[in-house]
C-alpha positions in Angstrom: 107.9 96.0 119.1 109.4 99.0 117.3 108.4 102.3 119.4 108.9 104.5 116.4 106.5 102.4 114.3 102.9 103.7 113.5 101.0 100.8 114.1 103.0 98.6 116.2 101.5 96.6 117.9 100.5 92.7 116.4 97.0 93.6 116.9 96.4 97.1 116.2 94.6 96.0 113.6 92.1 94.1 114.9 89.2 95.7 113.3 89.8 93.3 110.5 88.4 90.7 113.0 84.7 91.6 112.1 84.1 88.6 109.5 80.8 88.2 109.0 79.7 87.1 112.6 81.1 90.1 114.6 79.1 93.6 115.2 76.6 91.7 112.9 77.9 93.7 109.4 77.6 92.3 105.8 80.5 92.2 104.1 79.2 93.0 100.9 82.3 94.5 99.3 85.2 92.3 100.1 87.0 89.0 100.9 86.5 88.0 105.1 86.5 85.0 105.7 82.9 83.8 103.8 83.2 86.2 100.9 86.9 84.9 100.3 85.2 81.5 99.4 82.3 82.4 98.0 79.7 81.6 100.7 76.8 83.6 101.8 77.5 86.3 104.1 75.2 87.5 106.8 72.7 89.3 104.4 72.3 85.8 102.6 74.8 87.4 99.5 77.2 85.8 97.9 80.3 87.2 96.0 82.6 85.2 94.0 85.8 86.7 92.6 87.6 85.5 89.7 85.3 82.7 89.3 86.6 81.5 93.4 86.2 77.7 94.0 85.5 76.4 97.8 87.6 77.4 100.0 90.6 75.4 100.9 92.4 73.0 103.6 95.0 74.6 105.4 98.4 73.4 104.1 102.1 74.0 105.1 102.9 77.2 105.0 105.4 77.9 101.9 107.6 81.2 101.7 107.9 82.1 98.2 108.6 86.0 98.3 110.6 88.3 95.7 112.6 85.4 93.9 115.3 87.2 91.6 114.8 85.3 88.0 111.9 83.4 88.9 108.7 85.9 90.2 110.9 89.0 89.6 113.6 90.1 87.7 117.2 89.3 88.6 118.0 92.8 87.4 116.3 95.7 89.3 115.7 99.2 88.1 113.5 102.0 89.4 110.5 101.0 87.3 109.4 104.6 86.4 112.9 105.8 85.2 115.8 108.1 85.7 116.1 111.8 84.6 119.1 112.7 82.5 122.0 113.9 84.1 121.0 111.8 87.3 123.6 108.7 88.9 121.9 106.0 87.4 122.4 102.7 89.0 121.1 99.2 88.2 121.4 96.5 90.8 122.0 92.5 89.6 121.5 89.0 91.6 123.2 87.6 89.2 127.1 88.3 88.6 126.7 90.7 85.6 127.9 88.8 82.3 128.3 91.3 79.4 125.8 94.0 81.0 124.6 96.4 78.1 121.7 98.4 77.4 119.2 98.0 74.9 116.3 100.6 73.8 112.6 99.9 73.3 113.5 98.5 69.7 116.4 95.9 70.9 119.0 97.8 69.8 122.3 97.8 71.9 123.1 101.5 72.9 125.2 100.6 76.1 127.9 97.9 76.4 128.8 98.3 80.3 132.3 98.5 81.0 133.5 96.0 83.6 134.7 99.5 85.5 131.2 100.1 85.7 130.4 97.1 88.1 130.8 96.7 91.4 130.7 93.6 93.6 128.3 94.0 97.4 128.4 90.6 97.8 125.1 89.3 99.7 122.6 92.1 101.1 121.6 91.4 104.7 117.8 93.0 104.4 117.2 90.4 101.3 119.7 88.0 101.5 120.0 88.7 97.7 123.5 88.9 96.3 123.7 92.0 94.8 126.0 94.3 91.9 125.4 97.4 91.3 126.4 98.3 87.7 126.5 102.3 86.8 125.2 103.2 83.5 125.2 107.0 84.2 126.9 107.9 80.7 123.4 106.6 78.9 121.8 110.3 78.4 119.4 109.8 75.4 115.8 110.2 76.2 114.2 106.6 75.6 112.8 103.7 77.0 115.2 101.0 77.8 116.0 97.8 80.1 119.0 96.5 80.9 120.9 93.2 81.1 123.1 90.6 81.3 123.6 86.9 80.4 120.2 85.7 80.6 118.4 88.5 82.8 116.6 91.5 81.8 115.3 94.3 84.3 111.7 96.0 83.5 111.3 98.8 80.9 112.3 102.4 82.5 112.9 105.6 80.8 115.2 107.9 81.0 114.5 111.8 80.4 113.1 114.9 81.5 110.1 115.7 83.6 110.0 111.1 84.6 108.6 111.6 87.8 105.8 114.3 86.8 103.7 111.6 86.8 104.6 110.0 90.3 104.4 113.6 91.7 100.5 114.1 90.1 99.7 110.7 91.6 101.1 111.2 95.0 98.7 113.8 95.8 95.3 113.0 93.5 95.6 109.7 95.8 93.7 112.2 98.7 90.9 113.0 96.0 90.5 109.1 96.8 90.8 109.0 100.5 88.0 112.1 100.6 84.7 111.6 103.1 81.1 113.5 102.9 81.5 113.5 99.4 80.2 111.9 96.3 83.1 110.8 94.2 82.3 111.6 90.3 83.3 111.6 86.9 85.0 113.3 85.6 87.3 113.4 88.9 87.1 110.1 90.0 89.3 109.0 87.3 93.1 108.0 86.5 94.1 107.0 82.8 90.3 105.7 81.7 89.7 103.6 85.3 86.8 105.2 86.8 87.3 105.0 90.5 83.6 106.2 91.6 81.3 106.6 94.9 78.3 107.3 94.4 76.6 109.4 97.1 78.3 111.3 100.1 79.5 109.0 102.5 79.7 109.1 106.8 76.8 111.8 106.5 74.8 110.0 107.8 72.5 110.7 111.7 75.0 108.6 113.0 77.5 110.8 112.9 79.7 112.8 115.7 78.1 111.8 118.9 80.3 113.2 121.7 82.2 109.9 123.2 82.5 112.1 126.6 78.9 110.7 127.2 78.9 107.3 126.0 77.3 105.3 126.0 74.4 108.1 125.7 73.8 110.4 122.5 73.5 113.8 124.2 75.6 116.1 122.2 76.6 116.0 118.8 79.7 117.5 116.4 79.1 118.8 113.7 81.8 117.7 111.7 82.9 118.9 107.8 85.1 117.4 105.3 88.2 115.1 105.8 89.7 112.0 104.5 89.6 108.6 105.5 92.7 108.0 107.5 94.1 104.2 105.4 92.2 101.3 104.2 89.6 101.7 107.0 86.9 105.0 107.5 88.2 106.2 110.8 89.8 109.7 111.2 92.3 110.6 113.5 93.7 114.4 114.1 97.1 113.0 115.1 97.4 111.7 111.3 95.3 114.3 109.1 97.1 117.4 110.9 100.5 116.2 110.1 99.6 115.2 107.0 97.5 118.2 106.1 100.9 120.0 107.0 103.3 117.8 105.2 101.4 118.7 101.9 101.5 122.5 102.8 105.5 122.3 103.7 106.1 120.6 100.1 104.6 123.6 98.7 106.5 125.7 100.4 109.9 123.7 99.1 109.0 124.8 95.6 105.6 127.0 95.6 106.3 127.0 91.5 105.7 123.3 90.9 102.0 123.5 92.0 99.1 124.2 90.0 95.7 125.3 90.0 94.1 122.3 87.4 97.0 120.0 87.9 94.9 117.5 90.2 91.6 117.1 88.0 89.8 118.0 91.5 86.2 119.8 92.1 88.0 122.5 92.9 90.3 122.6 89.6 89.9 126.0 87.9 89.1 128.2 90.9 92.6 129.9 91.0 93.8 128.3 93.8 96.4 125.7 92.9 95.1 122.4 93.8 97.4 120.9 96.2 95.8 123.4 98.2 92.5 123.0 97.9 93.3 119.5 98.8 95.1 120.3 101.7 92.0 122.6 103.1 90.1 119.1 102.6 91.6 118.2 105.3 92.0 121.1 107.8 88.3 121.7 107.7 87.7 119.0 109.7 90.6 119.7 111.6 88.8 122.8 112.4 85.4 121.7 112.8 87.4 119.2 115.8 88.0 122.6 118.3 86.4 122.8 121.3 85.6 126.6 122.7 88.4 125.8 125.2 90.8 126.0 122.0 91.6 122.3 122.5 91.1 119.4 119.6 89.3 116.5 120.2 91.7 113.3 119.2 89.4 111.4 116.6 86.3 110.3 114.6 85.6 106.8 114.7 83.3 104.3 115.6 83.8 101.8 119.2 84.9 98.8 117.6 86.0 98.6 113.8 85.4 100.2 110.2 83.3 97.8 108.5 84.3 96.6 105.1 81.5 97.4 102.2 81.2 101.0 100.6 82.0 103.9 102.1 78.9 105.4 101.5 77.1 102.5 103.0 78.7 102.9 106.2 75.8 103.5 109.2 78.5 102.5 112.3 78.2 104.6 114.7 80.8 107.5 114.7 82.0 108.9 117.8 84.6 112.3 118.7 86.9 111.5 121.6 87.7 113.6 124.0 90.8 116.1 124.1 94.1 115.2 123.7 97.4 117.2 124.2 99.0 115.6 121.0 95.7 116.2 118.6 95.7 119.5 119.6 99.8 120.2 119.0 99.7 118.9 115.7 96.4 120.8 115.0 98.0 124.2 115.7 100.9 122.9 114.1 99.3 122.4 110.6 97.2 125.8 111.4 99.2 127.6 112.1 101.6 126.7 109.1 98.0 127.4 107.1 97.3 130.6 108.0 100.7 131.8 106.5 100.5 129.7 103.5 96.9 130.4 102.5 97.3 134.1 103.2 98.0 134.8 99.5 95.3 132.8 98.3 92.3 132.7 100.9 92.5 135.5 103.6 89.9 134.2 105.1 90.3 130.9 105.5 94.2 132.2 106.9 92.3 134.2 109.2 90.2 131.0 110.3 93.0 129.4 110.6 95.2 131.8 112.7 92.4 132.3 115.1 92.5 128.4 115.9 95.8 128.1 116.0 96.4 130.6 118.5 93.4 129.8 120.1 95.2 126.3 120.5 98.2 127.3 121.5 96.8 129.3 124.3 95.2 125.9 125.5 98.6 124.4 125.3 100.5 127.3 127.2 97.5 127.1 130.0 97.4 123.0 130.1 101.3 121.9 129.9 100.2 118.7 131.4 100.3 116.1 128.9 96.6 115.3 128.6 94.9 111.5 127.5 92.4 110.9 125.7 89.6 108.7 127.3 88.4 106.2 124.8 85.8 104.7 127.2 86.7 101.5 126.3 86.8 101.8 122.8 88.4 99.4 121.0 89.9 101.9 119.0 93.4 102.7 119.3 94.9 105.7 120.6 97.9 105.6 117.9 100.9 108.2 119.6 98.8 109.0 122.6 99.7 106.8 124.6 102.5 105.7 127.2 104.5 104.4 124.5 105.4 107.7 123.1 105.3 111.4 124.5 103.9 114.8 123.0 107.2 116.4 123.5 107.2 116.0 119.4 104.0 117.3 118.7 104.5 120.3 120.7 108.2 121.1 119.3 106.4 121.7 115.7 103.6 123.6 117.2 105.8 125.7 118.9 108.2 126.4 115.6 104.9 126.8 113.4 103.8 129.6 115.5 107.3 131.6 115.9 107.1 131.3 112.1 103.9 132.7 111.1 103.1 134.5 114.3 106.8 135.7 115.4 105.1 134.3 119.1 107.7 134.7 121.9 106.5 131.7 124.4 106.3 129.2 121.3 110.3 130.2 120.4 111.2 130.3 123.9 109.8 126.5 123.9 111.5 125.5 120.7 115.0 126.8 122.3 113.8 124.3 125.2 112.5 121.3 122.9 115.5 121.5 120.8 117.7 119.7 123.8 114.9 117.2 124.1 115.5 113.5 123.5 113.3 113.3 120.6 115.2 116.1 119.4 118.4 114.0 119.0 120.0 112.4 115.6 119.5 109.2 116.9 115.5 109.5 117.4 115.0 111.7 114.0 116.2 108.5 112.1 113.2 106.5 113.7 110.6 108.0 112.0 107.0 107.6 112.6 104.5 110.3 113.1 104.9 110.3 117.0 107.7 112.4 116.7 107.6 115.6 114.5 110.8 116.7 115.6 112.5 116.7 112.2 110.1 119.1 110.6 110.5 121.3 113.7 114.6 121.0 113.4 113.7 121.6 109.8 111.8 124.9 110.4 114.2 126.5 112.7 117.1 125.8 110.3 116.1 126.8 107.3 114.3 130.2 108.7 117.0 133.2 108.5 115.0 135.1 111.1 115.7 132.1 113.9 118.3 133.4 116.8 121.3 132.1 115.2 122.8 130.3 118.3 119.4 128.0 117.6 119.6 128.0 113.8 123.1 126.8 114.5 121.9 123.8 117.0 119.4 122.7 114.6 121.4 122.7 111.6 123.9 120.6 113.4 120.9 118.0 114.5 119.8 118.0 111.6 123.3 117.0 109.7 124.5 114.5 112.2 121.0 112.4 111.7 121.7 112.6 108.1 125.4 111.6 108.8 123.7 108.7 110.8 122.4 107.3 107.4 124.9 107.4 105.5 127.1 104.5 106.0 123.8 101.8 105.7 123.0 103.7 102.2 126.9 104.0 101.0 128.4 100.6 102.4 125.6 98.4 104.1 122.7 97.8 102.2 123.4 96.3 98.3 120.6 98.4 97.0 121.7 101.8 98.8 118.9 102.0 101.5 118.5 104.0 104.2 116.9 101.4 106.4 118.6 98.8 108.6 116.9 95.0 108.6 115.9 96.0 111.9 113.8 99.3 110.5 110.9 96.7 108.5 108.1 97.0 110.8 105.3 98.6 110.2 105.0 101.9 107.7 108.3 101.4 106.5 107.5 102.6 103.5 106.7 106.0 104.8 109.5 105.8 107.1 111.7 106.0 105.0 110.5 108.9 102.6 110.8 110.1 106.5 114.9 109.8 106.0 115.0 110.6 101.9 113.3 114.2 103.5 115.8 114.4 106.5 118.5 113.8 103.6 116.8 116.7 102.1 116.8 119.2 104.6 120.1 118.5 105.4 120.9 119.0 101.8 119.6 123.1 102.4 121.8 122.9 105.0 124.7 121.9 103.0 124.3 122.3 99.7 127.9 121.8 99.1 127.7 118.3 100.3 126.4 116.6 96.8 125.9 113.0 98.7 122.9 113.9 100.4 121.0 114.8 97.7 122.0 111.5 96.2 121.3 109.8 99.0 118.0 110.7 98.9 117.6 109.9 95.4 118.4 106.1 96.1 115.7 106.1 99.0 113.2 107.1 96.2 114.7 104.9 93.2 113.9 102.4 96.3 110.3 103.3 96.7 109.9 103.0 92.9 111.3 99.3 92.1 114.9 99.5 92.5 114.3 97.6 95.9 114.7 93.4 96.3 110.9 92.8 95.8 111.4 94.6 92.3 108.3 96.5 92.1 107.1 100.2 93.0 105.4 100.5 95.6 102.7 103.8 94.9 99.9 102.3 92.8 99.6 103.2 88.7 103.6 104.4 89.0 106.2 102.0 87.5 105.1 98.4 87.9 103.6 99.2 91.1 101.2 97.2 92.8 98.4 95.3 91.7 96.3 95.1 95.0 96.5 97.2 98.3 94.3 96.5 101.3 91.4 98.5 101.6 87.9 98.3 102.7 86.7 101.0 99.5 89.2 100.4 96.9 90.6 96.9 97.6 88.2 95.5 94.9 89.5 97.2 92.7 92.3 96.0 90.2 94.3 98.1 89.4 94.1 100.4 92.3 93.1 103.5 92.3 96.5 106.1 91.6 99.5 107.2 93.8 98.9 105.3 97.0 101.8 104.6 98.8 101.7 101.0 100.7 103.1 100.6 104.0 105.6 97.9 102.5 108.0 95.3 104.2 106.8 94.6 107.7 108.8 92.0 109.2 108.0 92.0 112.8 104.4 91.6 112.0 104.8 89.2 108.5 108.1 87.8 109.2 106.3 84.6 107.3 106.9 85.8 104.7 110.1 86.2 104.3 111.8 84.4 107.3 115.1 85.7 106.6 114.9 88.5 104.6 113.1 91.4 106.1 113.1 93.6 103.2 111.0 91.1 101.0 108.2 90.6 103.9 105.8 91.6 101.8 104.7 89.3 98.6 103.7 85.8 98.1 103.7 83.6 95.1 100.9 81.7 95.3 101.3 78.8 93.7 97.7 77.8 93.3 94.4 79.3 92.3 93.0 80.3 96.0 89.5 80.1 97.3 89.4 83.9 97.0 90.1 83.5 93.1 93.1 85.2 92.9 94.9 83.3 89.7 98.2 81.4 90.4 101.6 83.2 91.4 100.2 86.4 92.1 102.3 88.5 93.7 100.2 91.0 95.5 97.2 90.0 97.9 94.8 91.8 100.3 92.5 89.0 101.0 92.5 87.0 104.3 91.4 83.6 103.1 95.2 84.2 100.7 97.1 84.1 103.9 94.8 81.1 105.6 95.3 78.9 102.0 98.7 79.3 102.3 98.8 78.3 105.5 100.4 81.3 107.5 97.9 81.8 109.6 95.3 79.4 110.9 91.5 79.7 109.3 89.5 82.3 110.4 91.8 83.7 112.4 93.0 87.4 111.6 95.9 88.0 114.3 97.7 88.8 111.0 96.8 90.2 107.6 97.5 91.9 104.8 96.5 95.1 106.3 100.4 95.4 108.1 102.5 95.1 104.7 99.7 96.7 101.4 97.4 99.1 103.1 97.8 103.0 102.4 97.9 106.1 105.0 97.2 109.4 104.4 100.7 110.2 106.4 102.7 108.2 104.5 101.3 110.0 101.1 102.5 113.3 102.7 106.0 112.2 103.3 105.7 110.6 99.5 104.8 114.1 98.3 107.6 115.6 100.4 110.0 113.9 98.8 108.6 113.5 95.3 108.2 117.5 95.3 112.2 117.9 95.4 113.0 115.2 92.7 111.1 116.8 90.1 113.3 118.7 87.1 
């Protein structure tokens, strides 16, 4: 297992175990195992998909991912486009035979000059062989494709203001993700797909028992706001604080590209811009998580799993764990970085904020034990809090956040200390994962004039040498110029890699007279968007993105709702696959029409039954799903928006 990775381990998700016989739930809104095939579920009601026929004998399982020139194109592009003035390379698995460029009408406007193409023979990730052909001198707003002999990529453009769109999306997707809230028109809506819940959802009595005294209901939270942390209902403060403060730290990169209105949000229209009304989404219930002590409880969540129907028919049991040294760092992290951000906007809520952080820190400073949280036997996992990772991370940002807003003396006398940590080192950075915030602490202290200068200096140089780290995988390893190694597909490495592209970033602040970094980060995110050996985007409604994702709410729905970033290749959980190709683990051609009714040679799937008619994984059994390689995060949003803020022009 990969330590770095978010969800690691092979059954981390077993909530998806729940079928229709397990904690006794109907699985009126998607495909388990009797749904999938059309039988009645445990209410007696049957749903039937794409007119589904009986389910299926198993049958040899047959790897048919990304095929270049038979389910995707031999030529791949980034699928949303390329600004003008930008490197713009197209990668062929074909040897490029008089490689041009047509426009939207057919026209040749680009004959590519045999100078142009280079030779990367086969690329270990895909086992694809791979060219990458330079068309940078095409500057003439347009929509084009390019090609060769007998291949043609998808349609892209090329102009100004390309990844507007992408940038809007990455962050309505949290409108999406929102709980205790009714989700209407004419919000809940992306380019005439209405996307709608109709009542407030996890308000219910259920709701915020204190887990301390399970299995009794003695005292109870009263809990506000949030977002659903991925494809399931649960809420965790080690994932909404982080991410809560990723979307404030991309409006601090460029305050000027956010907008009050830009979102089409309740809130639109209130002089705030919306990216941070958004974000307050989430740090009320960050918030309303505090115990007197200072401390924050770890997470909201039932025993077992998230059932899959409606959100707002959900009436599991909800429970707050106990305290937790990492759910508390990362809260007065994120507060912290709030109270100085909202200051202009929202002095009170700054001055809420403030008053938690500090009260938070205090905790911190007067508990340095690292503290567990108990989940009294919940089946639930503890995601970073546990012995598979420390809080040395979690405390490093704390501790930079408050020296920043606060000028605190003990939290920059810690960050001096953290800085030498292990997690601290180039080496670690590169993993990823939300465990370990110690690149956005690094970040902090380097790109804050008023750090001591001997620390600036330290994390300036941590920060370069991870970046130097990457660049020999992006600039002579991998055929389509990624930052991640064949090793690096497990779990979220998707967001994982925006992780690098924003390391790549920083370091670009750092050195802004070192122009690779910044185009080094612009291949991760032609990556993300379809330049990539599966040949499709991966955030929903952007490019040819894709068609499904896995999600107990919105997995119904086709297409999906906007801007969700999947969790993408996952080869140490669906190595299946793609046996040999790690950075194709992710799609399967069915061949067939399957018992869930999904047509013939689709590419995209979220339903169980898909991977039990292919034969991958035995019927009825869910020891592996869809949920490792096409379900959203929240986190892994926040890193898209990261990055997506600092390609905008």
């Amino acid at each position: 297992m990969a330590p770095t990775s978010r969800k690691s381990s092979p059954n981390s998700r077993l909530f998806h175990l729940i079928g229709t016989g397990v904690a006794g739930v109907s699985l009126a809104h998607c495909g388990a195992a009797s749904l999938a095939s059309g039988q009645p579920d445990a209410a007696g009601m049957v749903v039937v998909r794409h007119g589904a026929v009986a389910a299926k004998p198993q049958v040899k399982a047959v790897a048919s991912p990304a095929m270049p020139g038979v389910n995707v194109p031999a030529v791949k592009v980034n699928t949303v486009g390329y600004p003008t003035g930008w490197r713009k390379l197209a990668i062929f698995n074909v040897e490029p035979k008089a490689p041009l460029v047509r426009d939207a009408q057919g026209r040749v406007v680009l004959e590519i000059a045999a100078d142009n193409v280079e030779a990367r023979g086969v690329d270990a990730a895909s086992q694809d062989a791979v060219w990458q052909v330079d068309f940078s001198v095409l500057e003439n707003p347009g929509t084009y494709t390019v090609e060769g002999e007998g291949v043609k990529s998808d349609p892209f453009e090329i102009g100004d203001g390309v990844y507007r769109k992408a940038f809007v999306a990455g962050m309505k997707h949290f409108y999406f993700q929102r709980t205790r809230m009714a989700l209407e028109l004419p919000y809940a809506e992306w380019e005439g797909t209405s996307y709608t819940r109709a009542k407030p959802s996890h308000v219910h009595a259920d709701v915020g028992w204190d887990l301390e005294d399970y299995p009794a209901k003695k005292r109870k939270w009263n809990v506000e706001g949030g977002w659903h942390d991925a494809g399931n209902y649960d809420m965790y403060i080690p994932s909404t604080a982080p991410t809560a403060q990723g979307l404030l730290m991309a409006y601090e990169w460029n305050p000027s590209l956010f907008l009050d209105g830009q979102l089409n949000i309740p809130e639109s229209g209130n002089k705030i811009p919306d990216l941070l009304d958004e974000a307050r989404w989430g740090l009320i219930w960050v918030l309303s998580m505090q115990e007197e002590s200072g401390a924050f409880r770890h997470r909201e969540a039932v025993m077992k799993w998230s059932p899959e129907k409606p959100a707002d028919e959900d009436r599991t049991v909800r429970w707050i764990a106990g305290v937790s040294t990492a759910a508390t760092a990362k809260a007065v992290a994120a507060l912290a970085l709030a109270a100085r951000v909202y200051k202009p906007w929202d002095g009170p809520f700054a001055t809420r904020c403030e008053t938690a952080a500090r009260k938070g820190w205090a905790f911190l400073q007067a508990n340095p034990k690292r503290i567990l949280v108990d989940g009294k036997g919940s089946e639930q996992t503890v995601w970073d809090d546990n012995g598979e990772f420390t809080a040395v991370g979690a405390k490093f940002v704390a501790a930079t956040e408050m020296w920043a807003s606060f000028g605190d003396a003990s939290a920059l006398a810690l960050a001096t200390e953290l800085a030498d940590s292990k997690e601290a080192q180039p080496t670690e950075l590169i993993k990823g994962a939300w465990a370990n915030l110690s690149r956005w602490a690094l970040g902090n202290l380097a790109l804050n004039d008023k750090t001591p200068v001997a620390l600036r200096q330290k994390a300036q140089t941590l920060i370069l040498s991870a970046a130097e780290l990457l660049r020999q995988q992006i600039q002579q390893s991998d055929g389509y110029r990624c930052a991640s190694k064949p090793e690096d597909y497990y779990w979220a490495s998707n967001s994982q890699l925006m992780e690098k592209a924003h390391i790549l970033l920083m370091a670009s602040r750092v050195a802004p007279d070192q122009p690779w970094l910044v185009e080094a980060a612009r291949d991760q995110w032609h990556w993300i968007l379809g330049r990539n050996p599966n040949g499709y985007s991966m955030v929903t409604r952007i490019g040819k993105g894709p068609d499904r994702l896995y999600h107990m709410e919105w997995g119904a729905s086709e297409p999906p709702p906007p801007g969700y970033l999947i969790g993408g290749p996952n080869h140490q959980n669906m190595g299946f696959l793609a046996p040999n190709a790690p950075a194709k683990a992710l799609l399967w051609d069915n061949p067939e029409l399957l018992s869930s009714g999904l047509p013939a040679h689709s590419m995209w799937h979220w339903r169980q039954s898909d991977l039990w008619d292919g034969g991958f994984v035995d019927h009825d059994k869910w020891t592996d799903g869809w949920w490792a390689v096409t379900e959203s995060d929240i986190y892994y949003n926040a890193n898209l928006v990261l990055v997506a803020v600092a390609m905008q022009q």
